[in-house]
N, C-alpha and C positions, 0 to 999 in steps of 0.2 A: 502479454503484449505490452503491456503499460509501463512493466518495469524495465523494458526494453526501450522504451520512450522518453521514461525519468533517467534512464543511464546513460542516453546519449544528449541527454540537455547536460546532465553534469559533467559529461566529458568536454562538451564545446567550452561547457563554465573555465571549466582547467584549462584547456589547451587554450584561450585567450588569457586566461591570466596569464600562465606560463612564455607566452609568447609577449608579453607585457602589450596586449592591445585591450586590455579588459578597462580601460578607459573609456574609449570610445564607444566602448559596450556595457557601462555602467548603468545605465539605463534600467535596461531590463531585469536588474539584479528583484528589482522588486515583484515583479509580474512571474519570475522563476520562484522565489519564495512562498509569494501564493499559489505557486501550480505545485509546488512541492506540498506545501500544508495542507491544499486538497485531497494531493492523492494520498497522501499519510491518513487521511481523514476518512477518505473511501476504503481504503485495506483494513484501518481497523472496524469501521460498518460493515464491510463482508467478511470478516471475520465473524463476527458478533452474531451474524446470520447465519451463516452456517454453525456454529456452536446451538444458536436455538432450535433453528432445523433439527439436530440430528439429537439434544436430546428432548426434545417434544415428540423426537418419533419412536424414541429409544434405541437409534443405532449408535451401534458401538457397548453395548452394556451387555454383561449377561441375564442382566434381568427381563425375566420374560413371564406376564401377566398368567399365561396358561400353566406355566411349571413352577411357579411360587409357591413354596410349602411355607405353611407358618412355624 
């Protein structure tokens, strides 16, 4: 849902420059910066999350505590 959100901010971004009105809407270039550095910010935290999830639970491995031969 989000990157769906982020790709329609950067489309308006373009189609105002593109249409040379990205003056009058200069403005907000900074408040879009920051909403972009968040969510950059939050995809790699759930990433990270999910990476610790699955192996602290050991999914995804074939390692399995009961069938470990030494």
């Amino acid at each position: 849902m989000w990157t769906g959100v982020f790709a329609a901010i950067t489309l308006a971004a373009h189609v105002k420059y593109a249409h040379d009105q990205w003056t009058t809407w200069s403005n907000y270039l900074r408040a879009l910066m920051l909403l972009g550095c968040f969510g950059q910010l939050a995809g790699v935290c759930a990433f990270v999350v999910y990476l610790t999830l699955a192996i602290s639970q050991h999914q995804g491995s074939s390692y399995h505590p009961l069938t470990a031969r030494d």
